[in-house]
C-alpha positions in Angstrom: -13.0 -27.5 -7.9 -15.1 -24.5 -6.2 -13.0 -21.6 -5.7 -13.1 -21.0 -1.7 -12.7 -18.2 1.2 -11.1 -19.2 4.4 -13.5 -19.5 7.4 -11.0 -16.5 9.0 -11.2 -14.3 6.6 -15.1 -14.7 6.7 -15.7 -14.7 10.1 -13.3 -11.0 9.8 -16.0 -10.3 7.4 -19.0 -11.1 10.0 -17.4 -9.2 12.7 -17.5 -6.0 11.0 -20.8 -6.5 9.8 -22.4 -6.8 13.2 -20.0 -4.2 14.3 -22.5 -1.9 11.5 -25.3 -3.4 13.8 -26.1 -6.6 11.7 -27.6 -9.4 13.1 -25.4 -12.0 11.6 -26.5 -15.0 12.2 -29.8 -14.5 10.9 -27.7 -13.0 8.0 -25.9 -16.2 7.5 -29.3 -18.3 7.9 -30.4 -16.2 4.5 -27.7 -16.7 2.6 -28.1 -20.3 3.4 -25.2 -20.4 5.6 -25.1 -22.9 8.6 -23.3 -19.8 11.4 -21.7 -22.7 12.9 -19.4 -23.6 10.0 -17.0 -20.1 11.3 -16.6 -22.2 15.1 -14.9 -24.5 12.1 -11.1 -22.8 11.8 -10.3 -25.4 8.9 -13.7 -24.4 7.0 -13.8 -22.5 3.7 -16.3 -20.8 2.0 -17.4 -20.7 -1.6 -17.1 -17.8 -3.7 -20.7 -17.4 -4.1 -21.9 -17.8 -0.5 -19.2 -14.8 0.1 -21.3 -12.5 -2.7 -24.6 -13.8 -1.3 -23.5 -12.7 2.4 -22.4 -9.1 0.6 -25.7 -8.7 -1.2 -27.9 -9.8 1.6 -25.4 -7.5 4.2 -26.1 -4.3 2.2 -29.7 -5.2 1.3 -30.1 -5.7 5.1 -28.1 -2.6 6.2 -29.3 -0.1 3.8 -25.9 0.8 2.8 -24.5 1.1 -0.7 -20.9 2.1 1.2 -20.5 -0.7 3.5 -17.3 -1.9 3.8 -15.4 1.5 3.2 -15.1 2.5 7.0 -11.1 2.3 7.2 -11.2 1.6 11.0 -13.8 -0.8 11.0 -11.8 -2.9 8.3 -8.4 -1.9 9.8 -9.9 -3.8 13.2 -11.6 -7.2 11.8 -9.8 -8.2 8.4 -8.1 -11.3 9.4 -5.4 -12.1 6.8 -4.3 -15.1 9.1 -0.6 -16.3 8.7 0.0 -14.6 5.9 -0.5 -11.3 7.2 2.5 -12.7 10.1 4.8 -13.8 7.1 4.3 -10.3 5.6 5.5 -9.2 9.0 8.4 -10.8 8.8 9.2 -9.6 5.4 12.0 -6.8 4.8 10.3 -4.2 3.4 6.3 -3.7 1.9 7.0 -4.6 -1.8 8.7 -8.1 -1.0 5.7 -8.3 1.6 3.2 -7.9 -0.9 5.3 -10.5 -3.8 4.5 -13.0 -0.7 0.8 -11.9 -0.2 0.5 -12.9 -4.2 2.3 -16.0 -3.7 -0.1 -17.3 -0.9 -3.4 -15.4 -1.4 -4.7 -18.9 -2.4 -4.4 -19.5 1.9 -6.7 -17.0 2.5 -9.2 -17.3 -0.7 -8.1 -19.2 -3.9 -11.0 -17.3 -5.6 -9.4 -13.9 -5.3 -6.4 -12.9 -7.9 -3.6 -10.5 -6.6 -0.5 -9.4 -8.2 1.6 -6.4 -8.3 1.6 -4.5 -12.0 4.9 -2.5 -11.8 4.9 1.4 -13.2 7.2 3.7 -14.3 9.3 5.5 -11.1 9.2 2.6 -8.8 5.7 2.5 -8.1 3.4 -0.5 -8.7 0.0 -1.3 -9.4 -2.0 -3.9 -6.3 -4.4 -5.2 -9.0 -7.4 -7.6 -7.0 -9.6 -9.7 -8.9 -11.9 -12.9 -8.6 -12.6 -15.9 -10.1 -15.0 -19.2 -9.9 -18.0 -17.6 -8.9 -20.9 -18.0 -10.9 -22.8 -14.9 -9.3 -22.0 -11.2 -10.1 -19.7 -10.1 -7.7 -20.8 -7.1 -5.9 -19.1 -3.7 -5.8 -19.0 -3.6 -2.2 -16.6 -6.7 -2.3 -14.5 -5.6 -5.3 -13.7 -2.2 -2.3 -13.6 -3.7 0.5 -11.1 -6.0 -0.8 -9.1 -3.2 -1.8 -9.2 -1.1 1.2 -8.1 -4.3 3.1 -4.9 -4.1 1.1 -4.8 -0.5 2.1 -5.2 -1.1 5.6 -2.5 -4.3 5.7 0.0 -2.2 4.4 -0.7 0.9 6.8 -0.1 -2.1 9.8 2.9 -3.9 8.1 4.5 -0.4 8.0 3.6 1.1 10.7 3.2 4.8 8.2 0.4 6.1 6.7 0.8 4.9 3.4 -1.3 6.9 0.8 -2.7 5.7 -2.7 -1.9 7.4 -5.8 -4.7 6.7 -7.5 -7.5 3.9 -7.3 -9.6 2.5 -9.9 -12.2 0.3 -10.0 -14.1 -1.8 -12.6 -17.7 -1.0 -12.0 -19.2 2.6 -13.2 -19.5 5.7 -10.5 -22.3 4.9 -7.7 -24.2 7.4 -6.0 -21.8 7.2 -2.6 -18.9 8.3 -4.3 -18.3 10.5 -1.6 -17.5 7.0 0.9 -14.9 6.4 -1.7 -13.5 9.6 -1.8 -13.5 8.9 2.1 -11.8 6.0 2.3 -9.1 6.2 0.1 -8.0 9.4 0.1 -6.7 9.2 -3.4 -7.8 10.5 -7.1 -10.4 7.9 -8.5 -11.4 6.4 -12.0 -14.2 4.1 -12.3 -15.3 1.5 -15.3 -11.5 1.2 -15.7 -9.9 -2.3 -16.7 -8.8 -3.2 -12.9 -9.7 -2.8 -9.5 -6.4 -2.0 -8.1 -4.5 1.0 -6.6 -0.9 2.6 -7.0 1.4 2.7 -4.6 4.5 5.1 -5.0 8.1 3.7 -4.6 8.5 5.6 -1.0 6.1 3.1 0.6 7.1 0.1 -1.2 10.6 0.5 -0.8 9.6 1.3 3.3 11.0 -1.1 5.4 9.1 -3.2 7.9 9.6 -2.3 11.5 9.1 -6.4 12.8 11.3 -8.1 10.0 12.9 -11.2 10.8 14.4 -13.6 8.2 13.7 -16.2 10.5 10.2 -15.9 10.8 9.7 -15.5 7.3 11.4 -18.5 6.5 9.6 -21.2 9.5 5.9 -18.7 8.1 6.8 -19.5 4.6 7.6 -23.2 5.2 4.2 -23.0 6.8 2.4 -21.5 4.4 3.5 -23.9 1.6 2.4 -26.8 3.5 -1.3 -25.2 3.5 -1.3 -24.9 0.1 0.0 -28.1 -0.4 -3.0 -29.0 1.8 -5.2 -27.1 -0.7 -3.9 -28.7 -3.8 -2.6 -25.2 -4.3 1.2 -25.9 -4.5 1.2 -27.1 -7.9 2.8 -25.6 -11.2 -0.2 -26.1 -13.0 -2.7 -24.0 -10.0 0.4 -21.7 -10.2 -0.3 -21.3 -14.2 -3.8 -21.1 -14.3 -3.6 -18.0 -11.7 -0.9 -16.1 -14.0 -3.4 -17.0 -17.1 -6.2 -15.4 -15.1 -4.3 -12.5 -14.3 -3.2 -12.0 -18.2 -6.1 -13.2 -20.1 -7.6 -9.1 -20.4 -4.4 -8.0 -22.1 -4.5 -11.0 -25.0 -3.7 -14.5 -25.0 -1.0 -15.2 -22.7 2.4 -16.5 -24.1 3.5 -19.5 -22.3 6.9 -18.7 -22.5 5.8 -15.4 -20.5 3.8 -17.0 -17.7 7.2 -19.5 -17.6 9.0 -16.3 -17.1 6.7 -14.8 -14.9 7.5 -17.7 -12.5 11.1 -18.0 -12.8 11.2 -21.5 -15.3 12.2 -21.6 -18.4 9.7 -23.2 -20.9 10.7 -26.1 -21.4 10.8 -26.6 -17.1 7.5 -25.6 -17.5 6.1 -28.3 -20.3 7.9 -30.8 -18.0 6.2 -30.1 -15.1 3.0 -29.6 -16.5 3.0 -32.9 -18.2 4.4 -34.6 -15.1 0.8 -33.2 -13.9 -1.1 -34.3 -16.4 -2.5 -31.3 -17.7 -0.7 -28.8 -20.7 -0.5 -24.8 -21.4 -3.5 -25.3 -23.8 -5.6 -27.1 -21.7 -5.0 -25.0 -18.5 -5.6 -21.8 -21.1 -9.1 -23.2 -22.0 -10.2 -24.3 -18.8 -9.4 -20.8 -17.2 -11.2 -19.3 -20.4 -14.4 -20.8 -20.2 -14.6 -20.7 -16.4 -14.0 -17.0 -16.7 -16.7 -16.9 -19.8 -19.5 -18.1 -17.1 -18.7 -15.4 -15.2 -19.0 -13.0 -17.1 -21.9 -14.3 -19.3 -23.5 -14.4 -15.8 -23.2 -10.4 -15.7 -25.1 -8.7 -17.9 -23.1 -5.5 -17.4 -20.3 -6.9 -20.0 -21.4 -7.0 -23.7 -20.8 -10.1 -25.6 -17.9 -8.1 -27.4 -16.3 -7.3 -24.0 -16.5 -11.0 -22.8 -14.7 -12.0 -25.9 -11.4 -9.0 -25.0 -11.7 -10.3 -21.1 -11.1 -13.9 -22.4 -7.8 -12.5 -24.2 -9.7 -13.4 -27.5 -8.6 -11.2 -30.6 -11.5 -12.5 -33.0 -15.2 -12.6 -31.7 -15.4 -15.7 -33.9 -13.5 -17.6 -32.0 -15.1 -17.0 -28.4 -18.3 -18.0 -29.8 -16.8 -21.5 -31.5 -15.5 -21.7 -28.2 -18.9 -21.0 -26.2 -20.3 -23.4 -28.3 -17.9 -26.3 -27.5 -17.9 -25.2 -23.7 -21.4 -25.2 -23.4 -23.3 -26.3 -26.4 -24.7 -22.8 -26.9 -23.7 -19.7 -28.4 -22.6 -17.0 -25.9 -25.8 -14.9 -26.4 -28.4 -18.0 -25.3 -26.1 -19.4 -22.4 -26.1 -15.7 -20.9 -30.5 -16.0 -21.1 -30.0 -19.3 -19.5 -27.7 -18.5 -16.8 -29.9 -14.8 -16.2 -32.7 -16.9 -16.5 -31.9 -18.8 -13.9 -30.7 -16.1 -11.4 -34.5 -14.3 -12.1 -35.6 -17.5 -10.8 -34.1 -17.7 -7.5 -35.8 -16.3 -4.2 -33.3 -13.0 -3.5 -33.6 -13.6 0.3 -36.5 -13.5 2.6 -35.2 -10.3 3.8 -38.5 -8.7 3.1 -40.4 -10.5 5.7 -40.9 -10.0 9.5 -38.1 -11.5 11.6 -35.6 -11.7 8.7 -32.0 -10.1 8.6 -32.2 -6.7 10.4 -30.4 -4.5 12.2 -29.9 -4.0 15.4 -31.1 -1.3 17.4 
């Protein structure tokens, strides 16, 4: 199933780039994008369509920092209903346990979950999965300074990052990053995530209401159910995701990690018609194509990323995946990027700016 963004967190998305002067709907147009499909409230929109909006936006704009203005993303992200159920929360950390138990609401292609440190603080750790494109910088940044911004407005303070790292090596603007997040920063680190100290995450939220929280969450479940989201096995194969980097997940962990005992687990999981193992390998070689696709990883670093402790293994796997040994699928699928038309950007009357 393609990994999808809901049509209000894109259309968020457009708004701030024609609030940069874009001209979106010719933007949309050459990403291949039908503009109507965001009049659509129920519509969703696949992973790569998102990066292909992101590439073509800062192709178009001439702006390696877009998407690091703090009030422009503070005005037009649109986290929907669950941003109102994180209203209702008591306080920003249990806000934030809902925003990982429902980020599949506003795209099932992004991965959030809090990494606890020592003192109190935490770790917001973002990642993506199912796309078949690189996905750009600018997404992996905006994405994070979203989470910034939502938990400046769910706390009405201004909460301050201790740190921020980010997957992808220094760029040029690092002085935009500097900017935006206000915060020491590492990049080509493991995660793109930031850490929040214990102060804000203990702060309480000013429009709490156990009420709310209760009729938003009995909503939000029946959206994922809508989805096909609400299931233990979707619920596994996001915890997988979220391990895989630090070794093969135990299943007795990820049980834990979602309040079952094991054997509950199995249960369920066969009463689904799937297993650990199979979940484990389907999550593995979906992740393999997307980072095969990105020729930034070696073939060694692919291999960790997939949790696997012996090279040997990933490429037995590779093979049975995809008939090919790691090394020729990655020509194939870079192959096959080279081939397709970037955008006709280039030409007269194509995505520009406004004046």
């Amino acid at each position: 199933m393609q990994k999808t963004s809901s049509c209000n967190w894109v259309k968020g998305l457009a708004e701030m780039f024609a609030a940069r002067g874009l001209a979106v709907p010719a933007l949309f147009r050459a990403a291949g994008i039908d503009p109507e499909r965001l009049e659509d409230g129920g519509e969703r929109f696949g992973v790569d369509e998102v990066s292909r909006l992101w590439e073509l936006a800062v192709a178009s704009s001439g702006d390696p920092a877009l998407g690091l203005d703090r009030a422009l993303t503070l005005k037009y992200v649109n986290f929907d209903v669950v941003g109102y159920a994180m209203l209702s929360s008591p306080d920003l950390r249990s806000g934030l346990a809902a925003f990982a138990r429902y980020t599949a609401l506003i795209s099932d292609a992004a991965t959030f979950g809090l990494q606890p440190a020592d003192g109190g603080r935490a770790w917001l750790v973002l990642g993506h999965t199912g796309n078949t494109r690189p996905v750009p910088r600018q997404r992996f940044s905006y994405g994070l300074l979203s989470l910034l911004t939502l938990c400046q407005w769910l706390t009405r303070r201004d909460v301050q990052p201790l740190a921020a790292h980010f997957k992808f090596a220094e760029p040029p603007e690092v002085a935009a990053y500097h900017g935006a997040f206000a915060c020491p920063l590492r990049f080509g680190q493991a995660e793109n995530q930031l850490l929040l100290g214990a102060a804000d995450l203990e702060a309480a939220i000013p429009s709490r209401n156990p009420s709310l929280l209760a009729l938003h969450e009995h909503v939000m479940r029946e959206r994922l159910a809508a989805l096909g989201q609400a299931g233990t096995s979707c619920r596994v194969s996001d915890e997988i995701v979220r391990r895989l980097h630090r070794g093969e997940p135990r299943r007795e962990d990820v049980a834990a990690s979602l309040a079952l005992a094991d054997r509950t687990l199995q249960r369920r999981l066969h009463a689904e018609n799937t297993s650990f193992q199979h979940l484990l390998d389907e999550a593995r070689s979906e992740l393999a194509r997307k980072y095969l696709a990105d020729s930034r990883y070696t073939l060694g670093e692919v291999a960790h990323q997939l949790g696997f402790g012996d090279s040997s293994n990933f490429f037995r796997a590779c093979r049975r995946w995809f008939g090919l040994p790691p090394g020729q699928y990655r020509e194939q699928l870079l192959g096959a990027q080279a081939a397709e038309p970037f955008s006709d950007i280039g030409r007269k009357n194509s995505v520009t700016a406004v004046p």
